[in-house]
CHARMM-style PDB file with segment names, atoms N, HN, CA, C and O in Angstrom:
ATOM      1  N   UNK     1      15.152  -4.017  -0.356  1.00  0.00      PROA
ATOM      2  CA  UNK     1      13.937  -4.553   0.226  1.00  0.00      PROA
ATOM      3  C   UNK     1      12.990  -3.428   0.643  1.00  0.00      PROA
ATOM      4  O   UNK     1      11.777  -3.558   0.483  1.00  0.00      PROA
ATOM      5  N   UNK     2      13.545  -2.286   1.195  1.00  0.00      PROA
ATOM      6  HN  UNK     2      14.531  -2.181   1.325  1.00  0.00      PROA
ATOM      7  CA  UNK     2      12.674  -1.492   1.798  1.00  0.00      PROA
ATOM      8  C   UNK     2      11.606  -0.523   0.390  1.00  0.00      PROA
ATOM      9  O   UNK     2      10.502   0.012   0.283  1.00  0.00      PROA
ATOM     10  N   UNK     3      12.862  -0.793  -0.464  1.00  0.00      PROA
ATOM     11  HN  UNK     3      13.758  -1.227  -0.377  1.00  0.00      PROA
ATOM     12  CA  UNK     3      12.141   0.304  -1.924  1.00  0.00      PROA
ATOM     13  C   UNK     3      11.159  -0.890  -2.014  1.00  0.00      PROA
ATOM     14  O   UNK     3       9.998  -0.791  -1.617  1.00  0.00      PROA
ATOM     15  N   UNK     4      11.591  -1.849  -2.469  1.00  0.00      PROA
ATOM     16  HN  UNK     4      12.534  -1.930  -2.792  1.00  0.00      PROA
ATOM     17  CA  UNK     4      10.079  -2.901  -2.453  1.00  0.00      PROA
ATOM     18  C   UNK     4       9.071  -2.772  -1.787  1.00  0.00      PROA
ATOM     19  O   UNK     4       8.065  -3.116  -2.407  1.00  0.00      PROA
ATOM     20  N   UNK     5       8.872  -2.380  -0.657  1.00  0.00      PROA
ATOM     21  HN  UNK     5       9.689  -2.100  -0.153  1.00  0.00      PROA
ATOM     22  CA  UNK     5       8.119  -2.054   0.131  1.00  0.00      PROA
ATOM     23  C   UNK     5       6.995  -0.698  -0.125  1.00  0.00      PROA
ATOM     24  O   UNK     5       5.787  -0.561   0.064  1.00  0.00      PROA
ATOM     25  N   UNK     6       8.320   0.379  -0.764  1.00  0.00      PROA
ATOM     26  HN  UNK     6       9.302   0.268  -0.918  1.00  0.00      PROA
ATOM     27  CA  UNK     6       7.230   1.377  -1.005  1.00  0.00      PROA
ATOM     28  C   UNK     6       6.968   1.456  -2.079  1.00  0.00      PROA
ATOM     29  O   UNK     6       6.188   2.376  -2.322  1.00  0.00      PROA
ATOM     30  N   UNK     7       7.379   0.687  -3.168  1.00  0.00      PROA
ATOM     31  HN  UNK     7       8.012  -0.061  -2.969  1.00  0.00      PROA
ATOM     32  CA  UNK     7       6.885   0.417  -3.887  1.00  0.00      PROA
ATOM     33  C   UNK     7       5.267  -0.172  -4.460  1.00  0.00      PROA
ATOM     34  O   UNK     7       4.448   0.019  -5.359  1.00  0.00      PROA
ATOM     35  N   UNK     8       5.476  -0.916  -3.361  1.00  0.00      PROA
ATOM     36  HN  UNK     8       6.142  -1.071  -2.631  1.00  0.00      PROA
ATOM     37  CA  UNK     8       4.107  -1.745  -2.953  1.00  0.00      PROA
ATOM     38  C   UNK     8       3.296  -1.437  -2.532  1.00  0.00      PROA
ATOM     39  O   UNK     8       2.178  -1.882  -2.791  1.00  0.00      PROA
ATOM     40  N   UNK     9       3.635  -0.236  -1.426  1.00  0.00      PROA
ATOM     41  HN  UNK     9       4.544   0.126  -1.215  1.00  0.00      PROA
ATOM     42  CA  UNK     9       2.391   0.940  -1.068  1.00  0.00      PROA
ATOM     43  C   UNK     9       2.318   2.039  -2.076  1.00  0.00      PROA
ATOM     44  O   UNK     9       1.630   3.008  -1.755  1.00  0.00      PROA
ATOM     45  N   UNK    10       2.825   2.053  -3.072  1.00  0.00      PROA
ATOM     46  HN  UNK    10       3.383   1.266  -3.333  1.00  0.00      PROA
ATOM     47  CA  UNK    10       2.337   3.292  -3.510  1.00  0.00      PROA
ATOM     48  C   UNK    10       1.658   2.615  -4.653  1.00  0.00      PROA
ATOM     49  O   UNK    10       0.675   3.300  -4.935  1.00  0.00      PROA
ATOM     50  N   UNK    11       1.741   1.576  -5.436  1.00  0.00      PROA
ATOM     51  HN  UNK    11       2.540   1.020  -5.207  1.00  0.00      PROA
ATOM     52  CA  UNK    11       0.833   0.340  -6.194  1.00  0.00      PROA
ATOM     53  C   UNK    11      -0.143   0.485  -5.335  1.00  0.00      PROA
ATOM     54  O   UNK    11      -1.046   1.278  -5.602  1.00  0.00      PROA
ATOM     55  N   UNK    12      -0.153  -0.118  -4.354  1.00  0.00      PROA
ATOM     56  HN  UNK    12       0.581  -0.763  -4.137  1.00  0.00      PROA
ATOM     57  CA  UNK    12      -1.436  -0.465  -3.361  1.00  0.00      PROA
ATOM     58  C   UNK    12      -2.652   0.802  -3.449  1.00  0.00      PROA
ATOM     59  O   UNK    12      -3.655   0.800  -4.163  1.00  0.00      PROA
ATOM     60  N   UNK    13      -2.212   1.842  -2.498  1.00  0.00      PROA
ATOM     61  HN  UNK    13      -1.398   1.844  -1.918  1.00  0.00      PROA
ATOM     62  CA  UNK    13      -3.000   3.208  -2.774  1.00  0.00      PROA
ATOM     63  C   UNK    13      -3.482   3.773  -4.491  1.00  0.00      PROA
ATOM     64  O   UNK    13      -4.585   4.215  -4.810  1.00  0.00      PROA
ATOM     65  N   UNK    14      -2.495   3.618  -5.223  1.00  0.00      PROA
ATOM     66  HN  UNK    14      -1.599   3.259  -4.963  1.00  0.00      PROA
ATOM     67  CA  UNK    14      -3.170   3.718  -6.755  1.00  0.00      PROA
ATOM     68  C   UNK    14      -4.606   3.123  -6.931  1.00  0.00      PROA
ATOM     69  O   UNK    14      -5.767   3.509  -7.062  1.00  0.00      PROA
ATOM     70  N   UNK    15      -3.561   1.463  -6.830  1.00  0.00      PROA
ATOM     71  HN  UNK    15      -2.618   1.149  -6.723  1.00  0.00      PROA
ATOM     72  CA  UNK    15      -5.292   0.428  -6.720  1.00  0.00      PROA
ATOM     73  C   UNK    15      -6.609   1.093  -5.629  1.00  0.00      PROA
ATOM     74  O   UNK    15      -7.825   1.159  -5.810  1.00  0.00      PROA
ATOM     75  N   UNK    16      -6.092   1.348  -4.936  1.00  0.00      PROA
ATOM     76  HN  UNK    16      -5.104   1.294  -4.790  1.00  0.00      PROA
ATOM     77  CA  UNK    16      -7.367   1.672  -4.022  1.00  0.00      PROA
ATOM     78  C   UNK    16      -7.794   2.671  -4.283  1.00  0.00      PROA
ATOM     79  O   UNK    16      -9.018   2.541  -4.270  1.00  0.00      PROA
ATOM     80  N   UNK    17      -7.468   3.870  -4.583  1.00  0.00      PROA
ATOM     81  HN  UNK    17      -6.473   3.976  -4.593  1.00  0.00      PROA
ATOM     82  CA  UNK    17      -7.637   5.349  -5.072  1.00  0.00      PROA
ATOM     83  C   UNK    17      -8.749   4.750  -6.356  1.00  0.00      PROA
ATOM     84  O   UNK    17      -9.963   4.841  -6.539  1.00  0.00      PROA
ATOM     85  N   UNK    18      -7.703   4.165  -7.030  1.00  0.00      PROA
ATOM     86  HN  UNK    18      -6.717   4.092  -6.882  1.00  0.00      PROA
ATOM     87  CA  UNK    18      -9.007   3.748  -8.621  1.00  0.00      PROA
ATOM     88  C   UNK    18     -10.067   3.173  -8.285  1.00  0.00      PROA
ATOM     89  O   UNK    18     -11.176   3.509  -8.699  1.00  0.00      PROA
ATOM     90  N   UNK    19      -9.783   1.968  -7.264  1.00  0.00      PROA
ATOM     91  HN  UNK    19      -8.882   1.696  -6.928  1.00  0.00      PROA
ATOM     92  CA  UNK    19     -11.277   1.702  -7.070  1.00  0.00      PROA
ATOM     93  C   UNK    19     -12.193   1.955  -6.376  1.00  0.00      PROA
ATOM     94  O   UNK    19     -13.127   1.198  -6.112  1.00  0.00      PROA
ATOM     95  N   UNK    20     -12.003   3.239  -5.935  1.00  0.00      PROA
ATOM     96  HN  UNK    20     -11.244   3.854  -6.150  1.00  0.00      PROA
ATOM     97  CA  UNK    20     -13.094   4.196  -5.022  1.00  0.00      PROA
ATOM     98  C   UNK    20     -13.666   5.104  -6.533  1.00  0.00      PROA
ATOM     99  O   UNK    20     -14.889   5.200  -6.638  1.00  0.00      PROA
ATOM    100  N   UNK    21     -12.985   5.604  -7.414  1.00  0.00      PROA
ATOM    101  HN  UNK    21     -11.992   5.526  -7.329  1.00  0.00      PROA
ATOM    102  CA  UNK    21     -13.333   6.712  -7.970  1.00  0.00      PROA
ATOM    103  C   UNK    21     -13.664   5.913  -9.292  1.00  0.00      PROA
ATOM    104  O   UNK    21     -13.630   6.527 -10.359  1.00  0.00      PROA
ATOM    105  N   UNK    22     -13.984   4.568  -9.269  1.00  0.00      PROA
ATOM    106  HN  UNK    22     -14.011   4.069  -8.403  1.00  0.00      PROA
ATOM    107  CA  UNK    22     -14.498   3.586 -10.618  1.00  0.00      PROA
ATOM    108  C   UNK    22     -15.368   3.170  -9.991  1.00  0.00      PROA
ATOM    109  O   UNK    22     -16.265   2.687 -10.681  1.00  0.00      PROA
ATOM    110  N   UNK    23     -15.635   3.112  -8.139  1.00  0.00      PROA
ATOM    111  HN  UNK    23     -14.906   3.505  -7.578  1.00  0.00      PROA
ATOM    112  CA  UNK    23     -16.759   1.820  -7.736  1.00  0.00      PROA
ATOM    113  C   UNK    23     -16.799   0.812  -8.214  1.00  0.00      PROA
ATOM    114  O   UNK    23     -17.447   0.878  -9.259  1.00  0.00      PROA
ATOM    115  N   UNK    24     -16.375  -0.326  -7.977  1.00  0.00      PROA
ATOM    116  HN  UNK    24     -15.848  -0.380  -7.128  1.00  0.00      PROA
ATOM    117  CA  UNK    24     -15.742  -1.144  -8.365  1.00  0.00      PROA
ATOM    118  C   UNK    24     -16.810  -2.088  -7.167  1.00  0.00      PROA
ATOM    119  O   UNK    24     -17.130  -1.859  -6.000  1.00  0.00      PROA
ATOM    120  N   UNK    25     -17.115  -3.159  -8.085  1.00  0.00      PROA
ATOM    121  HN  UNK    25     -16.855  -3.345  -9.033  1.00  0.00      PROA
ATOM    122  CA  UNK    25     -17.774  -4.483  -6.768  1.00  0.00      PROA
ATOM    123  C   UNK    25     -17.194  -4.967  -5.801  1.00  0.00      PROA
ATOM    124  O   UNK    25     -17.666  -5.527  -4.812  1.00  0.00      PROA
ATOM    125  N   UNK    26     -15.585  -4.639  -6.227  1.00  0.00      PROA
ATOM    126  HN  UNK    26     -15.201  -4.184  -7.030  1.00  0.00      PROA
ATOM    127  CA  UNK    26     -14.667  -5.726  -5.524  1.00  0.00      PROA
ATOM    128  C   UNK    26     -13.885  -4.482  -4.191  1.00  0.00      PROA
ATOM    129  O   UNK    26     -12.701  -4.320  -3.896  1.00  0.00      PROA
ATOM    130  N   UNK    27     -15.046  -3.851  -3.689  1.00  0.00      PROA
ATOM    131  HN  UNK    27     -16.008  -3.982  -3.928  1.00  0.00      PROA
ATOM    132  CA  UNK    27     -14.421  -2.799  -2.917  1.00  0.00      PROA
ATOM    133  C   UNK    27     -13.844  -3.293  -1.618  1.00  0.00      PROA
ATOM    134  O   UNK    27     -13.370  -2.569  -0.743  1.00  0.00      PROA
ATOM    135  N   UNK    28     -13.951  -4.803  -1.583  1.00  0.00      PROA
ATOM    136  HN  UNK    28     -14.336  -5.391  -2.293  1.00  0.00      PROA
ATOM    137  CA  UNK    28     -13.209  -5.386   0.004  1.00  0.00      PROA
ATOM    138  C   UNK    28     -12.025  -5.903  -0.325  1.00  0.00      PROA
ATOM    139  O   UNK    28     -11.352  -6.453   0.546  1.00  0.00      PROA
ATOM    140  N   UNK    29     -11.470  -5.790  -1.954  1.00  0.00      PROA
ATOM    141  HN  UNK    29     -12.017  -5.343  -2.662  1.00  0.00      PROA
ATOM    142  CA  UNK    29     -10.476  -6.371  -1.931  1.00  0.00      PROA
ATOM    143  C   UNK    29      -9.554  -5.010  -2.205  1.00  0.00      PROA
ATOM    144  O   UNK    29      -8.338  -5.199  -2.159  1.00  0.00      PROA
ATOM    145  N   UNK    30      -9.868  -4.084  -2.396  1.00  0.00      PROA
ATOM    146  HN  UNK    30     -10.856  -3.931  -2.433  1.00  0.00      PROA
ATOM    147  CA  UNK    30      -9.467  -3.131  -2.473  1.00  0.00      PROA
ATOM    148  C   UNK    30      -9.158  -1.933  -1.406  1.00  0.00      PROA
ATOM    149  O   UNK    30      -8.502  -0.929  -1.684  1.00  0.00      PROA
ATOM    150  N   UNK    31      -9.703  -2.194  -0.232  1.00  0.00      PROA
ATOM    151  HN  UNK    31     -10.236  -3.010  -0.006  1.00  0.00      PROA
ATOM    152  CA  UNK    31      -9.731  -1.961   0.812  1.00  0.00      PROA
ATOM    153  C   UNK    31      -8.795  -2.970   1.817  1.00  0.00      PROA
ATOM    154  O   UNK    31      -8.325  -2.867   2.950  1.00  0.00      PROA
ATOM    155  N   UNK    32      -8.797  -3.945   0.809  1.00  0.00      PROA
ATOM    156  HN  UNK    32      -9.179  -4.029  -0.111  1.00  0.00      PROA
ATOM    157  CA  UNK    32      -7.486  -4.872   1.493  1.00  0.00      PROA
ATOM    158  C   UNK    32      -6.181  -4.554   1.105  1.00  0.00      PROA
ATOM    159  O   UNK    32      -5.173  -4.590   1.811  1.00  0.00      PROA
ATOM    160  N   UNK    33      -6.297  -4.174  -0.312  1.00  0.00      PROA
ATOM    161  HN  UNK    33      -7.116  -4.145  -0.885  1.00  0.00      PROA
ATOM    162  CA  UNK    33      -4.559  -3.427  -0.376  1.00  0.00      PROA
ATOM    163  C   UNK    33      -4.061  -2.100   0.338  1.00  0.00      PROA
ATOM    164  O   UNK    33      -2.904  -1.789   0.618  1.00  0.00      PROA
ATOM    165  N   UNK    34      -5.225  -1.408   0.555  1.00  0.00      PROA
ATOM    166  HN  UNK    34      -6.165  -1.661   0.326  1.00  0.00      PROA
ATOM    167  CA  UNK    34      -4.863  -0.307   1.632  1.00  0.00      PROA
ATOM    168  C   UNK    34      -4.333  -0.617   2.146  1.00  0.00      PROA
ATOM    169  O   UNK    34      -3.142  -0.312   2.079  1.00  0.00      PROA
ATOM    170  N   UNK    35      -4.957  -1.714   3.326  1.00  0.00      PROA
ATOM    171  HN  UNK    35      -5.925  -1.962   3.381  1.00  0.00      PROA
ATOM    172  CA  UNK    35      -4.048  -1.718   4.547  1.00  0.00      PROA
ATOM    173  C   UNK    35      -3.220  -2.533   4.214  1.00  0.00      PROA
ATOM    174  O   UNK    35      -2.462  -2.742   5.162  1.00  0.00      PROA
ATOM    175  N   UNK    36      -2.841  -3.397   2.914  1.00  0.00      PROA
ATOM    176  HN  UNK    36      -3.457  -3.227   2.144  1.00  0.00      PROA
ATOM    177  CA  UNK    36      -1.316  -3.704   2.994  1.00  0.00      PROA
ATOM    178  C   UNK    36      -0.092  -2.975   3.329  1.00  0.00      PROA
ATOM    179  O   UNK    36       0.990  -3.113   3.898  1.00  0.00      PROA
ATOM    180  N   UNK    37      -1.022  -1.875   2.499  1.00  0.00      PROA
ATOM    181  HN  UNK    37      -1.901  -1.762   2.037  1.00  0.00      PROA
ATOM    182  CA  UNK    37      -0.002  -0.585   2.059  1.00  0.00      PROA
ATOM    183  C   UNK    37       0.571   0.284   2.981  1.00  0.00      PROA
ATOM    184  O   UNK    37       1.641   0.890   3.026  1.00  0.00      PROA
ATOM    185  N   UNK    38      -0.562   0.183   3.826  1.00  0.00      PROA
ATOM    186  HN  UNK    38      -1.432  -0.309   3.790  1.00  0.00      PROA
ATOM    187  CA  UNK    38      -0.473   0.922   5.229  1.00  0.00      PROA
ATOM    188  C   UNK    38       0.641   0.399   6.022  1.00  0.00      PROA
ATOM    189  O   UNK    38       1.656   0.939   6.462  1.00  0.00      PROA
ATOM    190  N   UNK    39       0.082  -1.055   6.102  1.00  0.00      PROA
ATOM    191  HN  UNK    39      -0.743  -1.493   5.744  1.00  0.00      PROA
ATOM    192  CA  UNK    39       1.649  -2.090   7.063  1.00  0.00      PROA
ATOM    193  C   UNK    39       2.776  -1.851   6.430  1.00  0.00      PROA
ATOM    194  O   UNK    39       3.805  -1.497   7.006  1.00  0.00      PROA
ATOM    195  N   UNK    40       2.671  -2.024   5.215  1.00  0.00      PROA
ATOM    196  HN  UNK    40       1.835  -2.311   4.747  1.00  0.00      PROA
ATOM    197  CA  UNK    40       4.667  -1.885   4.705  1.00  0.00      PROA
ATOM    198  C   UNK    40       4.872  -0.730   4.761  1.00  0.00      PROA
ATOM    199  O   UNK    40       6.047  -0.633   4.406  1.00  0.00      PROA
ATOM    200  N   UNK    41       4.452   0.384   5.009  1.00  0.00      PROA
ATOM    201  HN  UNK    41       3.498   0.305   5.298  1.00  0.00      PROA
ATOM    202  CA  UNK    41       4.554   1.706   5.515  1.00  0.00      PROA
ATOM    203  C   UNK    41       5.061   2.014   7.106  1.00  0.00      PROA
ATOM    204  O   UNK    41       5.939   2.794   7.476  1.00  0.00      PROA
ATOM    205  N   UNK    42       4.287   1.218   7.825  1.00  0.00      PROA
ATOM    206  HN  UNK    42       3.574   0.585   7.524  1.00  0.00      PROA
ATOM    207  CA  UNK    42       4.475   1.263   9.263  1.00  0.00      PROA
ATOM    208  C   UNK    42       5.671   0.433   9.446  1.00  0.00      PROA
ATOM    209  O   UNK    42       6.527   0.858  10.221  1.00  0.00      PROA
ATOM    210  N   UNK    43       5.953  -1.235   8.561  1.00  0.00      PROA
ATOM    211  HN  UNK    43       5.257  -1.581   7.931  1.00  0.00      PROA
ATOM    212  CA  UNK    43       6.837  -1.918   8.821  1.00  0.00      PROA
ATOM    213  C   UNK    43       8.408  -1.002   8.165  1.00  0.00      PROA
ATOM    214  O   UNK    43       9.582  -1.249   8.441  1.00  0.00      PROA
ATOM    215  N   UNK    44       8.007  -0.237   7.512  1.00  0.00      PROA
ATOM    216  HN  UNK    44       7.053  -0.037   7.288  1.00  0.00      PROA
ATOM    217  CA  UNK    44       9.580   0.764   6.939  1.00  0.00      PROA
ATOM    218  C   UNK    44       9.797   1.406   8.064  1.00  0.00      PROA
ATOM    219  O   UNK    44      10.733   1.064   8.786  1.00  0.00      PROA
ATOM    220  N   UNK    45       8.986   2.419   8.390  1.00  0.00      PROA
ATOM    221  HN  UNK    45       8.226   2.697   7.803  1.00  0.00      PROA
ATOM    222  CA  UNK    45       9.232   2.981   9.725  1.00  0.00      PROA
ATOM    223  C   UNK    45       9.367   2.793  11.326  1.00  0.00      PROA
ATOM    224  O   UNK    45       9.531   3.654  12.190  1.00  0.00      PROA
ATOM    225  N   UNK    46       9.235   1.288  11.452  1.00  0.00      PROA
ATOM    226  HN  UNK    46       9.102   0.588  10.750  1.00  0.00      PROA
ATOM    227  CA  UNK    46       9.193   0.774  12.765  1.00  0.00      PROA
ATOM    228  C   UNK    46      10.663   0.119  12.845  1.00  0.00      PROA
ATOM    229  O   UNK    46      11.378  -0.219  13.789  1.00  0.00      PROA
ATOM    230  N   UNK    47      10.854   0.073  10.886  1.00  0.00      PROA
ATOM    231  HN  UNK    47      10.273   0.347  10.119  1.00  0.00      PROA
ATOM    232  CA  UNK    47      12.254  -0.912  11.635  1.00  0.00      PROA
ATOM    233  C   UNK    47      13.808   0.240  11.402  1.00  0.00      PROA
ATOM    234  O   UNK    47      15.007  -0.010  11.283  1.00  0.00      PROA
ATOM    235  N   UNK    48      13.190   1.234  11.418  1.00  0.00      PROA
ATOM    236  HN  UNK    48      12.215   1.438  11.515  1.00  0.00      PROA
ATOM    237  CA  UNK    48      14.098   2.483  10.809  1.00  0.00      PROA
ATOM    238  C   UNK    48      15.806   2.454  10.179  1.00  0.00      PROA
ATOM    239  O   UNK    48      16.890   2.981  10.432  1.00  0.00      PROA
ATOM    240  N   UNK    49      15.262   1.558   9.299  1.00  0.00      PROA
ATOM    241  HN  UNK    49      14.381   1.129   9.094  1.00  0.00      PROA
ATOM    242  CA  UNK    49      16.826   1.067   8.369  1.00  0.00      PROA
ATOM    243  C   UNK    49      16.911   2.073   7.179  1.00  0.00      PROA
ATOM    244  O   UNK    49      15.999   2.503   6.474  1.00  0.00      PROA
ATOM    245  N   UNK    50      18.328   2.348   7.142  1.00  0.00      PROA
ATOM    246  HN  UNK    50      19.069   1.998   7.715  1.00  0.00      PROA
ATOM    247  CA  UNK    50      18.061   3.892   6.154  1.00  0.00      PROA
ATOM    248  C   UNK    50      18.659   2.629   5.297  1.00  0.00      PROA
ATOM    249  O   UNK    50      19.046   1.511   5.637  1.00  0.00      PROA
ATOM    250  N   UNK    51      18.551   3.394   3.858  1.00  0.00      PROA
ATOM    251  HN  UNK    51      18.237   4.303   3.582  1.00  0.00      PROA
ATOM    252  CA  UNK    51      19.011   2.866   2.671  1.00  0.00      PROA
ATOM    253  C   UNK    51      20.288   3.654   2.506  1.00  0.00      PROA
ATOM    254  O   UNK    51      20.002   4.832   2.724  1.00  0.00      PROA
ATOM    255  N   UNK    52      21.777   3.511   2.173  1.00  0.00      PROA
ATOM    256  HN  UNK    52      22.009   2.554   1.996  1.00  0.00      PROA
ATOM    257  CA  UNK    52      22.930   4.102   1.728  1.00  0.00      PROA
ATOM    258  C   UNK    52      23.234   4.635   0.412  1.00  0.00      PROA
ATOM    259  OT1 UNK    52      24.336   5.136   0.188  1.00  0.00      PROA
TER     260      UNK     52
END
């Protein structure tokens, strides 16, 4: 679950990275996966479960 997670932030930031450096119309939805990316970032580290 947790690789899912960063998985998802590091998808997320790609998307957002591209659509700053394409300008893209849809820059609020893209600015919305940031901070997805951001939370499952904070939610990995808040709940500090190591993987084995």
């Amino acid at each position: 679950m947790i690789n899912l997670l960063w998985a998802l932030a590091a998808v997320f930031l790609v998307l957002w990275v591209l659509g700053i450096s394409m300008n893209f119309t849809v820059g609020g939805l893209i600015h919305v996966l940031l901070v997805l990316a951001i939370i499952s970032v904070l939610v990995r580290l808040i709940t500090g479960r190591r993987v084995v």
